[in-house]
N, C-alpha and C positions, 0 to 999 in steps of 0.2 A: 504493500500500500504506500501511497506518498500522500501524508497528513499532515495537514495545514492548522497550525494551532495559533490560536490567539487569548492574550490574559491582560490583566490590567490591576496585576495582585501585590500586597504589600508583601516585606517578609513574614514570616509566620508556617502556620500547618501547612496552608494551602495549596502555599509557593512549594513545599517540599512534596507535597502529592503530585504538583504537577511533574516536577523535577523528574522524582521517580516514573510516573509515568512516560516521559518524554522517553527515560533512559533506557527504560524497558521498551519499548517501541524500535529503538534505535538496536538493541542484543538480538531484537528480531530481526535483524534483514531489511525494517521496513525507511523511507525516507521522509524524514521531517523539517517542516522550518516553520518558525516562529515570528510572529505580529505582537507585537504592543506598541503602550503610546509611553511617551520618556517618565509617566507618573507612575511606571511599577518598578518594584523593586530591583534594579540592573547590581546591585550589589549580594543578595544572600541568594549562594546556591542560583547562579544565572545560567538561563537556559545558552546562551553563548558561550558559555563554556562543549558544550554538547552539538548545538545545532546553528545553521546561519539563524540572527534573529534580526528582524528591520524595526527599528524604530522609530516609528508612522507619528509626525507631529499631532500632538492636538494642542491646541491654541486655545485655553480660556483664563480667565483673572477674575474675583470674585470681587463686582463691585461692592465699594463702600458708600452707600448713598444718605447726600445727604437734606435737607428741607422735609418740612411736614409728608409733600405727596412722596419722593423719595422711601423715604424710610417706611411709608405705607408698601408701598410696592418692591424694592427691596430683595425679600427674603424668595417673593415667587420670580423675580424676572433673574437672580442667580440662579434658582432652578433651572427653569424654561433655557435660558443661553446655554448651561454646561448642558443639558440635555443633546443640544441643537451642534453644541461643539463636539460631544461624543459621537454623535451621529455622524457628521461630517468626518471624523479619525477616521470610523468604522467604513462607510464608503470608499476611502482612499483605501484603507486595508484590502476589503472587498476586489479591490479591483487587481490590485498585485496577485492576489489571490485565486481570483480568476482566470486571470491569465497564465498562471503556472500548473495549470493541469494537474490539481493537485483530486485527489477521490475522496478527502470527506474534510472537513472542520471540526476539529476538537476545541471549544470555545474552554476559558477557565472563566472563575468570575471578576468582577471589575471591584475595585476598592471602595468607587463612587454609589454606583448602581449594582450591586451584583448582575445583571443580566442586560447588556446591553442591546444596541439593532444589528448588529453584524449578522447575523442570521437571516436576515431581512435582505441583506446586501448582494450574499455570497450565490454564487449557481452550483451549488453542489451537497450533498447531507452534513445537513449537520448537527454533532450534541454537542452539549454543554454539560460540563461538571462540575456542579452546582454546591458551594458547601452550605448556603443557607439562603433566602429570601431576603430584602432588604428589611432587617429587623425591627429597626425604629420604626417602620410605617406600619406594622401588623402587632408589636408588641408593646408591652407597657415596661418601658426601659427611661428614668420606671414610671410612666404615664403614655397612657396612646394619642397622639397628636389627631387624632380626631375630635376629640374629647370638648366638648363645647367647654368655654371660660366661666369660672363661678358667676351666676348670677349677679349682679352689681345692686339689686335694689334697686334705690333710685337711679333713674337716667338723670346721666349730666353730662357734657362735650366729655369728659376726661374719658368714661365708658363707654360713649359711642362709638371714639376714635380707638379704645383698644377693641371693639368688635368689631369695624371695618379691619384691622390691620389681622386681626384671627382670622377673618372670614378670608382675606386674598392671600395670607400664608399656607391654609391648609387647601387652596386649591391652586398650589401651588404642589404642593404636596399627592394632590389626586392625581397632576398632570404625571407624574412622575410614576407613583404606582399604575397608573395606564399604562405608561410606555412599558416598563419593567413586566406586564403581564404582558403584552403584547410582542415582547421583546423573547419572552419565555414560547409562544407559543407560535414562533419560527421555526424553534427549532425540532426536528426530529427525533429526539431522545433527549429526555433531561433524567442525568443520573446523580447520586444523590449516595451520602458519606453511611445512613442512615438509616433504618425505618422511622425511628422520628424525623428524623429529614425531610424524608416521603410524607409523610404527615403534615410537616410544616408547608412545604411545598403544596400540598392539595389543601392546605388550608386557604394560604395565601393566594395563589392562583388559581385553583379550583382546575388545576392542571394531573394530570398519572407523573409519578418520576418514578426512575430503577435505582435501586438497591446496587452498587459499586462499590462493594468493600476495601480499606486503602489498608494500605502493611505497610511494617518495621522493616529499614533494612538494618539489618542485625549485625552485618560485615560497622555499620557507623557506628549504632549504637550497640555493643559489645558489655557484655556480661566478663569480667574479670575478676570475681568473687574475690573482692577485696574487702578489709576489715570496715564491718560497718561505722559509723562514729556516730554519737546522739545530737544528729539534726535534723531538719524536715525542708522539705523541698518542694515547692509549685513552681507550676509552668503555667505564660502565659501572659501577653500584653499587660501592665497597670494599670486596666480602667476598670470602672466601675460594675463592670458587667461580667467581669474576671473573678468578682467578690474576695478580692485579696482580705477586707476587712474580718471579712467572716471568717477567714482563716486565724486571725489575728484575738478576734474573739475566742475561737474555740480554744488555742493556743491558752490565750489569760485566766482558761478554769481547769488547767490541767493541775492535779495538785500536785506538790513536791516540786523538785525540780523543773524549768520548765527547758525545754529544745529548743534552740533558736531556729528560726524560721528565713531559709535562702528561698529569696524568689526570684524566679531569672526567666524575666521577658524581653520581647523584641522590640516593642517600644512601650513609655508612658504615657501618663498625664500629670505634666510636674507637677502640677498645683494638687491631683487626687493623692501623688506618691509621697509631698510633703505633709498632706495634711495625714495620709495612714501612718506614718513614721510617726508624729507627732502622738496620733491615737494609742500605736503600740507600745510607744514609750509611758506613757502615762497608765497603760493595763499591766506593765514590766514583762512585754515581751519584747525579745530580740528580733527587730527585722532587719535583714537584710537582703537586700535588692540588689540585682543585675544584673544593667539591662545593654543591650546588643553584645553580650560576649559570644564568642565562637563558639562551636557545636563542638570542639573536645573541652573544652570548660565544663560546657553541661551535660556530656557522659560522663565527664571524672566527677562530676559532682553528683548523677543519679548510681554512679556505683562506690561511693562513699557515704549517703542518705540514710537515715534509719528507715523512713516513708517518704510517700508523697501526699501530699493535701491536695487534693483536686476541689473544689466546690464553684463552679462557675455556673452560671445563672443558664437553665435552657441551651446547655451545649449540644450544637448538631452533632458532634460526636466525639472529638477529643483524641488527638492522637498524642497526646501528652503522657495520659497512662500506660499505654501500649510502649512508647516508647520507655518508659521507666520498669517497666517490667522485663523489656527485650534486658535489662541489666538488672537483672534481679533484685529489683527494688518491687515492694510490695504498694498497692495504694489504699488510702483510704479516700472515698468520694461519693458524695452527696448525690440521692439517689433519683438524677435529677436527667432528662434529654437525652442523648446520645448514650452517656456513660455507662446506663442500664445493659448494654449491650455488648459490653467490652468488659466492664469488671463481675467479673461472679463471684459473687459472695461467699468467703471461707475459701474459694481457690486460689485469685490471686489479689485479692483483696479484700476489703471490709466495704457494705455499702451503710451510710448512716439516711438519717432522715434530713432535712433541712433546718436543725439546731445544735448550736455550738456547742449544747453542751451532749448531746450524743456523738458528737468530731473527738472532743476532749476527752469521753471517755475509752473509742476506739484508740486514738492516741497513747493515754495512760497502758493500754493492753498491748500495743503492740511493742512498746516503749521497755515495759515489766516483764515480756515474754518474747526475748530475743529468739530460739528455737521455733515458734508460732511467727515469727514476722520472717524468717530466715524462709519456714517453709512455703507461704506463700512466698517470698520474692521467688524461689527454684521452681513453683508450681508456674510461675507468670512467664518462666523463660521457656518451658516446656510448651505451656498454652501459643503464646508467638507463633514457637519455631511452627506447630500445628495448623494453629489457624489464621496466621494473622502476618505472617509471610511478605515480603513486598513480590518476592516472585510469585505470587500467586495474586496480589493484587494488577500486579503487569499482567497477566496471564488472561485476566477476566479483563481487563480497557480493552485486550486488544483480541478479544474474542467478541466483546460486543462492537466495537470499530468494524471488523471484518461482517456482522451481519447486516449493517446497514451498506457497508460499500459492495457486499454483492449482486442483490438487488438491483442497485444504480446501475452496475455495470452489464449485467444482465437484459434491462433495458435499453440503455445506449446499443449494444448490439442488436436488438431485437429490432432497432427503428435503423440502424446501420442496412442489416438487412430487409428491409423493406424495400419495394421498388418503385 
């Protein structure tokens, strides 16, 4: 096959799904190249290191507007233009695209929009592999921007003017999730990290997606059964929706001694990272944070962890655990999205409910009972090597890749032969 991929991904899981996927693609025999616009990540794990990759300008600047009508109109015509500018990348993409005879589109998601118009553009099949729905538009993160403004009482000029500026920012906001469904529903396959994924997916869009299970590579993250030492470990971006706090909670009611707490993501929110430091310090727990180190940092650090803490709000799936397990690190995580489907409980992990202080006391146990945390981390490297494999995640992209590009091809002959 020669598969034309396009992303617009920050670093993170994502970037490293597609990575692998790419790479796998490539141990096949098969020919790839790569589109984005200069806003994805060209630094962590680049697809140019691998494949040729073109980076298709897009051109937008978010204005800052200002006067009464301004600042009313504002938040929807930044909308509306980066929509207008992503669309316009997308056509440019489309068309290199087209014209390199390439058999199918393997879209990733975009940072902006998850699901852009490219699909729209292109003449040829195409999926997308989709790690979540644009969240803030369908979720309470942590309020749904649909949500009408508290009632005002009396009307006065001050609450009229903030319900004209609601009413043209959330249909600014509609225009978006339009596109976003309509963007979804180009493509011919939307595959998905998940079955909650799939779920969110048919929620949000009212769209089918497939179930594309993603794997460890175990060759990076290596299991070295090295001497545990008592600390704890998250993965995962510093924002609010990571629930580093809740980690930090659970942490402040463990009794005795407490574990200090490494968290190491790929990027922050200064102002969330300073004010959780400030909170941890003041419950006397240790945190520490950090964030863009390299990928042998954070295998030496998941094969030196006593745990990991996982608790992120509605994760589509979380390849964070998996990856700490691929190194015999045991998790504990809230039993919440994605996770349900990766950690099993007493095999290679502990699942809690969504309170600190059942975190705190899975902690305390696994902390008290080094042999019980030891045998889950060796249960979690076993589970991997089984099910959760990257060559077997390679294995399954590029077995559903080939059942939409036969078809196509199938037909282009059929109308070749026609007379």
């Amino acid at each position: 096959m020669k598969v034309a991929i396009w992303h617009n991904l920050p670093s993170g899981g994502g970037k490293r799904a597609l990575y692998e996927h790419v790479r796998g693609l490539l141990e096949r025999g098969h020919v790839v190249e790569s589109w984005c616009p200069p806003t994805a990540d060209q630094a962590y794990l680049p697809l140019g290191r691998l494949v040729r990759e073109h980076v298709v300008s897009f051109t937008w600047t978010e204005q800052k507007e200002s006067g009464l009508t301004g600042r009313l109109v504002g938040p929807y015509r930044n909308v509306t233009t980066k929509l207008r500018a992503m669309d316009e990348h997308c056509r440019r993409c489309a068309e290199e695209i087209n014209a390199g005879d390439f058999d199918v589109l393997l879209s990733g998601s975009c940072a902006f929009f998850r699901v852009t118009s490219i699909a729209r553009h292109v003449r040829l099949p195409a999926l997308i592999y989709l790690q979540e729905p644009y969240r803030w538009l369908y979720e309470a993160l942590p309020r749904l921007p649909w949500l009408a403004r508290p009632s005002p009482g009396n009307f006065t000029v001050k609450s009229g003017y903030r319900f004209v500026e609601d009413l043209i920012s959330v249909q600014g906001l509609r225009i978006q999730a339009r596109e976003e469904v309509g963007n979804a529903q180009a493509f011919q396959r939307i595959l998905v990290n998940s079955f909650f994924s799939r779920e969110s997916v048919l929620r949000a869009y009212g769209l089918e997606a497939e179930v594309c299970y993603l794997g460890v590579d175990t060759d990076r993250f290596a299991y070295r059964r090295e001497r545990r030492e008592p600390f704890l470990i998250s993965v995962g971006a510093f924002v609010p929706e990571k629930n580093p706090r809740f980690a930090v909670e659970a942490l402040a009611r463990v009794q005795g001694t407490r574990p200090r707490l490494v968290w190491v993501g790929n990027i922050a929110n200064g102002q969330y990272l300073r004010d959780t430091r400030d909170f941890a310090s003041s419950m006397g727990v240790t945190l520490d944070a950090r964030i863009g180190i390299p990928d042998s940092d954070l295998v030496d650090l998941l094969n030196r962890a006593t745990a990991m803490l996982y608790a992120p709000r509605l994760e589509p799936f979380g390849l964070g655990p998996l990856e700490g397990n691929a190194c015999g690190l045991p998790v504990i995580a809230v039993a919440e999205g994605g996770v349900r489907e990766t950690v099993v409980p007493d095999v290679n992990g502990i699942l809690v409910p969504p309170d600190p202080g059942a975190m705190a006391a899975a902690i305390e146990r696994l902390m008290g009972d080094p042999g019980y945390a030891r045998r889950l981390g060796e249960n979690g490297v076993a589970l991997v090597a089984d099910r959760w494999s990257v060559e077997a995640a390679q294995q399954r992209i590029e077995s559903i890749l080939k059942t939409v590009v036969s078809p196509a091809r199938d037909l282009l002959s059929e109308e070749v032969r026609r007379p």
